[in-house]
N, C-alpha and C positions, 0 to 999 in steps of 0.2 A: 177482405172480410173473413174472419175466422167461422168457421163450422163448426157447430158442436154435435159431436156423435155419441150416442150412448148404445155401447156394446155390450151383449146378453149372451153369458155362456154358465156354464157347467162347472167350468174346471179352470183354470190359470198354472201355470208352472210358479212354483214358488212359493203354493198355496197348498192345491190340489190338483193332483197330475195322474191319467191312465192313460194320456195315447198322446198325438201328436198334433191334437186341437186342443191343448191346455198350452203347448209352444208357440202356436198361430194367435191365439187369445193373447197371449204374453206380449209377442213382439211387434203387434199393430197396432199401439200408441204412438210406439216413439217412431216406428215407421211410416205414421200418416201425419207426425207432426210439423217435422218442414216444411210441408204442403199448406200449412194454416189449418189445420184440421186439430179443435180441441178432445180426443176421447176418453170417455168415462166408461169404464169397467165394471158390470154387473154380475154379482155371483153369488150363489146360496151360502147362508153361512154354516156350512159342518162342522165340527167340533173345534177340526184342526185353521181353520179361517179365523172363527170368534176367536183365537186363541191368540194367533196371530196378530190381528188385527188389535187387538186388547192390549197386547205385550208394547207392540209398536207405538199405543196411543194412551199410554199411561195421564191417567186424571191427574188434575193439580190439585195439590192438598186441600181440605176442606177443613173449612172454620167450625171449630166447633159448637158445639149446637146449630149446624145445617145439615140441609142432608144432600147428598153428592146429587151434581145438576146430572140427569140425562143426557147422554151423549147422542140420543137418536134424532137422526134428520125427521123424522117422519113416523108416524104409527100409525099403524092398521088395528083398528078394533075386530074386524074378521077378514080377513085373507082368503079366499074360499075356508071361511070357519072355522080359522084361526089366528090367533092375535100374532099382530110380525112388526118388527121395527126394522127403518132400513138407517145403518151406522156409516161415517164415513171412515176408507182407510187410504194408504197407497200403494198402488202397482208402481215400485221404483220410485221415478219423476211425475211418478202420473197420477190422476185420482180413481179410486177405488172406490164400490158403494157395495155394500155387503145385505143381503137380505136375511135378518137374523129371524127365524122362524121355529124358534124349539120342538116342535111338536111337530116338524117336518123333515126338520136337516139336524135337527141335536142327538143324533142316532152313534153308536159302534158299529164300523163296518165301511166302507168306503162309500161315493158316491151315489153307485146307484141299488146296491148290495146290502147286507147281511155280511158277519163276519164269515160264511159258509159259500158266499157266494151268489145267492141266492137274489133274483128281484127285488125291491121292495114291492108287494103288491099296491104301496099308495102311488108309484112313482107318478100317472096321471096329474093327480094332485101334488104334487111335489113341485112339477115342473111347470104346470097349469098358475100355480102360485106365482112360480117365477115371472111368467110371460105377465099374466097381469098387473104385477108391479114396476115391470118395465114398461107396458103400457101408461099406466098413472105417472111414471117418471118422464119418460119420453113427451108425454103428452101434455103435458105442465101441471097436472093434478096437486104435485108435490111442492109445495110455495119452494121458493130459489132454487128448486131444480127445472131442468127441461131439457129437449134437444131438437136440434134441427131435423137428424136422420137416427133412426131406429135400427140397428143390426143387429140381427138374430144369428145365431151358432146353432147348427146341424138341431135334432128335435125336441130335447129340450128346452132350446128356449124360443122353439118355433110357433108357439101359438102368443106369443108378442105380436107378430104384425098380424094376426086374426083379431085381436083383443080391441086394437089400435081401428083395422078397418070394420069389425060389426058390430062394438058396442056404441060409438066410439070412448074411451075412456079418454079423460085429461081437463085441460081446463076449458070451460063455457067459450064458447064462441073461437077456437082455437085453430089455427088452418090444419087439414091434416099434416101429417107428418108421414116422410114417404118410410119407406123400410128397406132392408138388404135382408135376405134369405142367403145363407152361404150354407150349402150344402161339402159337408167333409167325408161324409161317406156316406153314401146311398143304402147301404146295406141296411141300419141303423132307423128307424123310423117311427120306432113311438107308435103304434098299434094298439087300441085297448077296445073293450068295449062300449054297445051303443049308450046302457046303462049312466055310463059318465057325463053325457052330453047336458042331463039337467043341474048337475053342479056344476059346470064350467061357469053360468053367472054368464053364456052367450045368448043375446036373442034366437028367436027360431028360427029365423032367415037364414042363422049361420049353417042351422042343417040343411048340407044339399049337398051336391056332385061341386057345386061351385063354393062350397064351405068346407066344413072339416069333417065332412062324411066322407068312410074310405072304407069300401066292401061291406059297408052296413054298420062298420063300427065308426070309432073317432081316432082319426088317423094327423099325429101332432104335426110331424113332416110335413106332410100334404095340406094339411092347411095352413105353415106359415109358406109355404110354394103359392099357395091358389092368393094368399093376399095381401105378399109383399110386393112392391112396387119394382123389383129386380133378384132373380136369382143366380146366383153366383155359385160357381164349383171351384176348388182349387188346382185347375190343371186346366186350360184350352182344351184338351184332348180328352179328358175325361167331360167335357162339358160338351161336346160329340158323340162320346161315348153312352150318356146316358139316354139319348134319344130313340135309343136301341134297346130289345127286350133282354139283351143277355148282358146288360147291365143297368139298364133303368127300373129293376125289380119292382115290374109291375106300375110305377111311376112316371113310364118310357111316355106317355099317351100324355099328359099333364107337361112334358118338357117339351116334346115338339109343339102343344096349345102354347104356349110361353112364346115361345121361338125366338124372336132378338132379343129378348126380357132372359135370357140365358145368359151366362158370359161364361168363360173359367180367367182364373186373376192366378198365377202359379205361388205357390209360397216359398219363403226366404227363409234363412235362418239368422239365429243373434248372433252375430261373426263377433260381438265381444265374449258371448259365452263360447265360441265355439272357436277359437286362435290356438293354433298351434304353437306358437310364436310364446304365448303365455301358457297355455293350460296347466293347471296344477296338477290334474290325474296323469299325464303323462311324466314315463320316466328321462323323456328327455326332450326337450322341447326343438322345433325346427321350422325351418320356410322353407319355402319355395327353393332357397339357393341354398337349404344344406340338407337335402332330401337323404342321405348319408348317416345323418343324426338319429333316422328312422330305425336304425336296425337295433339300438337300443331299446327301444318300444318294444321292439320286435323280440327277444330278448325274454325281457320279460313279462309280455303274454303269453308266451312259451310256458317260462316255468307259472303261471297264474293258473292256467289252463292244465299242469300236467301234462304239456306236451312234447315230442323228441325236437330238438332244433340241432333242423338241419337247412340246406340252402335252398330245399323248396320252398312253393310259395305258401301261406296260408292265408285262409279264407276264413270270413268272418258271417256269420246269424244274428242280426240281432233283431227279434221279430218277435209278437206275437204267436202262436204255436196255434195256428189257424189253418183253415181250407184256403180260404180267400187268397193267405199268403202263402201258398205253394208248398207248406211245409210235408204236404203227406210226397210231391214228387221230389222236394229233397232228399227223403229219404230214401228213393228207390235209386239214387245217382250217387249215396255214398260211397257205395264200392269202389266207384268211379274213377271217382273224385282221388281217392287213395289209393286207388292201383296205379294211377299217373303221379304220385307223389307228392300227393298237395294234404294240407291238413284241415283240421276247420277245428273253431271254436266258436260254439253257442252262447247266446242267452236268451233267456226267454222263457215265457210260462204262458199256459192257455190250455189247448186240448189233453187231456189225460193219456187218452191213448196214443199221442203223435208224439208228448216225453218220453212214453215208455219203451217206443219202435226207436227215437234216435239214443236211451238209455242201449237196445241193446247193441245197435248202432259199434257205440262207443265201446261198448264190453268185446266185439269182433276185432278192433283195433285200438289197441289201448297204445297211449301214446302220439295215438294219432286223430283221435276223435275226443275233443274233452267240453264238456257241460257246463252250464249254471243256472239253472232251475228260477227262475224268479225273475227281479229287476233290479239294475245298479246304475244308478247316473254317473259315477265315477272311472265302473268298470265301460260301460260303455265309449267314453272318453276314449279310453285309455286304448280299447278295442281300434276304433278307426285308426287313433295315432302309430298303431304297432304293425296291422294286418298290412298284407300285399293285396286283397279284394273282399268286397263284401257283397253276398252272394242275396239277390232279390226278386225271389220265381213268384212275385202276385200276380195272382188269376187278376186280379184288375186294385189299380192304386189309383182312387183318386190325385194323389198328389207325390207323397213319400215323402219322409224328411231322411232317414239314413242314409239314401243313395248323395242326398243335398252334402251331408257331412262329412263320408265318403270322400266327395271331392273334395273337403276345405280340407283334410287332413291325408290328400296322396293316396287313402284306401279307394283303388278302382274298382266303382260300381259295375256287377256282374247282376243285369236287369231284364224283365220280361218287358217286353213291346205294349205297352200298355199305359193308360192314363199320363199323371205325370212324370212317370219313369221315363215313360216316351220323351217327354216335354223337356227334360233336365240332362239328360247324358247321350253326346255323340257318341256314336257307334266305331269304334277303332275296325273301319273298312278299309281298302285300301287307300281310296279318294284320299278319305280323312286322315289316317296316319300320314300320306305324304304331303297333306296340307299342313300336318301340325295342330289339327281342330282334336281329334279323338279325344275323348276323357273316357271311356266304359265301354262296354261289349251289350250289344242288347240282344235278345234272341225272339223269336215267334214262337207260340206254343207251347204253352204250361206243361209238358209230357218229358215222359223221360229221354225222349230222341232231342228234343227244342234245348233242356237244360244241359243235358250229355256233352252234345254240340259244344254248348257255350262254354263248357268248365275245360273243354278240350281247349278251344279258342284261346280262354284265357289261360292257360298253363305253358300251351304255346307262345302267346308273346310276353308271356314273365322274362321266359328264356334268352328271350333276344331284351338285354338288359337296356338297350339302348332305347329300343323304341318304349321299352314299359317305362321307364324313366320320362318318356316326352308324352307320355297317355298320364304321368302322374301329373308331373309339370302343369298340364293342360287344363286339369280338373280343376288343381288347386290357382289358377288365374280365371277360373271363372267366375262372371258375376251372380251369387248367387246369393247375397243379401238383399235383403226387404226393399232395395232403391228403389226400381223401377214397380214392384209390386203396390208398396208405399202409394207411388205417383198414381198408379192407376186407379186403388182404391179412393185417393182423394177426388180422382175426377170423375169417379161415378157418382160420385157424392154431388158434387158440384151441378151434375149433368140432373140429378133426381130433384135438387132444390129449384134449378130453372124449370123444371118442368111444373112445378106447383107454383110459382112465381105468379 
């Protein structure tokens, strides 16, 4: 018997993308579809979505004298307080359902932003909107939609399974409907005031320690945590990890109450987007048996980068310019890094002052240190395909996807001990090298002595060509597509329907 899931997020690769849960939204359709698992894709429609989605689903010429049929599944006369129509489109092979809300998401500026950067101060109601129309969908409210199982994404669209358990939204006499809470970073939580709570459109039951009250205000996070039916982290080890106060930020107390209602499920990547074998952004493409082909790449990222090429190794950033991700103790280990003869090439955009410290960085060694301020999907490509390692100092990753790609493309992940860094890359120790297992070098301790260490580590087994060669080898036969993640998320699914059975 087929499952129908209906998944609520933010963002989608292909659509609208800022991090690496617009990739995980992407790629769990077709990854839970062998499984018998039908899902349907929920997302706000931003400028660049209606656009999309419009282009793709061009109307059939209309007779004249009619006037063009409506394409909306569904209409809301108020939406918390304003009118929204929800349109269909597709993710790929799959269906898509888009919540077209002018007055909410028809903005300049990225998702949750201002063209400055800046919050939207509605985002509450922005995302509040969201969750309640994946409730009404979910729930059967919406004639010929519905689902079996409810998945929420990180906190935006985490008051979905609050919506589902205290109003309840959907159709008359309808069994519940369980939920998934997938928590992709903790960090992130959706915080506002108490103020908000009378327009959410929740009873007042839902105010309490056991609803979406969090420090006195209304905390989205926390409450699709307190009334989904299962929460999910994307790493085993980060799903440990947050049970703890130096990573459960203030949450830690709410995940050990949960306790088996926890899991981590590790995430995959699209290995058809991501082939080295094919890739178009690489200057020359290779497998596993012609790792050789690589020094092409290699080549030129050199000159992309402005940088000397020579038979050192060079090392790869591509990250956020954040705390979280170690970038302020990158910076203290460049000297390092380049007194041992290794190079790096950045990308990335975020902190102001942490561009400016690896700006001067680069001005101390020109040649050897080169930038790009921003984001490139292609240059990114192109990055893995070319680099000898890619360098990953997170104070804590729920999951990572660069170290995952890393491996599919021979660049060995150089990783902090941590979440799913932990989870995804053997440690080249000795055991391991002479088993033939090592794919990456992991270290302890975000500090300059922990990263130091490791960038020694790895400069030292560049050298010994033979073993770097079976740590690439290693990486890139690993399984690290959506299969087994795929299977697991269908059998929670399966496991939450018997439970309501």
């Amino acid at each position: 018997m087929s499952i129908r899931v209906l998944s609520v997020a933010s963002e989608v690769t292909g659509l609208v993308k800022t991090g690496g849960l617009a990739d995980v939204v992407a790629a769990l359709p077709a990854a839970v579809t062998p499984h018998g698992i039908e899902m349907t894709t929920l997302i706000p429609g931003y400028p660049a979505v209606i656009a999309a989605v419009q282009a793709s689903t061009a109307p059939a010429p209309v007779k004249r004298g009619r006037k063009p049929a409506d394409p909306a599944l569904h209409v809301w006369d108020s939406l918390l307080g304003e009118p929204a129509r929800l349109i269909a489109g597709k993710l790929g092979d799959h269906p898509l359902l888009v919540l077209d809300c002018p007055a909410l998401f028809g903005r300049d500026g990225g998702p949750y932003g201002d063209m400055g950067g800046k919050d939207w101060p509605d985002n509450w109601r922005r995302f509040a909107a969201l969750g309640r129309a994946a409730a009404d969908i979910a729930g059967g409210a919406v004639p010929g939609l519905g689902a079996d199982v409810l998945h929420a994404h990180d906190w935006q669209a985490a008051l979905a399974p609050a919506y589902l358990r205290f109003a309840p939204y959907g159709a008359p006499g309808a069994r519940p409907i369980p939920s998934v809470m997938t928590i992709h970073n903790m960090a992130f939580q959706g915080h506002f005031g108490p103020e908000i709570f009378p327009r959410l459109g929740l009873p007042d039951r839902a105010w309490g320690v056991s609803g979406v009250e969090y420090h006195g205000g209304v905390g989205l996070l926390k409450a699709g945590m307190e009334a989904a039916s299962t929460i999910t982290t994307v790493s085993p080890t980060y799903a440990l990890e947050i049970r703890e106060a130096r990573f459960g930020m203030g949450l830690e107390g709410l995940i050990q109450t949960r306790g088996p209602r926890v899991r981590g499920i590790v995430n995959g990547i699209d290995t058809a987007e991501w082939d080295s074998a094919t890739d178009k952004a690489l200057a020359a493409n290779f497998t596993v048996r012609s790792l050789p082909r690589r020094a092409v790449n290699k080549r030129a990222l050199e000159t992309a980068f402005g940088l000397q090429s020579d038979d050192g190794p060079l090392f790869i950033v591509i990250s956020r310019l954040t705390w979280q991700k170690g970038i302020d103790v990158l910076c203290e280990c460049l000297d390092h890094l380049v007194g041992l003869g290794g190079r790096l090439a950045l990308l990335g955009a975020g902190d102001a002052a942490l561009a400016a410290e690896l700006s001067r960085a680069a001005a101390r060694h020109p040649g050897r240190i080169g930038l790009r301020i921003g984001y490139d999907e292609a240059l990114s490509h192109a990055m893995q395909g070319g680099a000898d390692a890619i360098l990953v100092p997170s104070r804590f990753e729920p999951c990572g996807l660069t170290q995952l790609y890393g491996l599919a493309y021979g660049c060995v992940p150089v990783v902090a001990r941590t979440g799913g860094l932990a989870d995804t890359v053997v440690d080249a120790n000795i055991a391991a090298l002479a088993a033939g297992a090592a794919t990456g070098i992991q270290f302890a301790g975000v500090d300059y002595a922990g990263l130091a260490l490791a960038i020694t580590r790895a400069i030292a087994l560049y050298h010994d060509r033979e073993a770097w060669a079976g740590v690439q080898r290693a990486g890139m036969r690993s399984d690290f597509s959506w299969r087994r993640s795929g299977a697991a998320y269908a059998a929670l699914y399966r496991e939450l329907l018997s439970e309501t059975a």
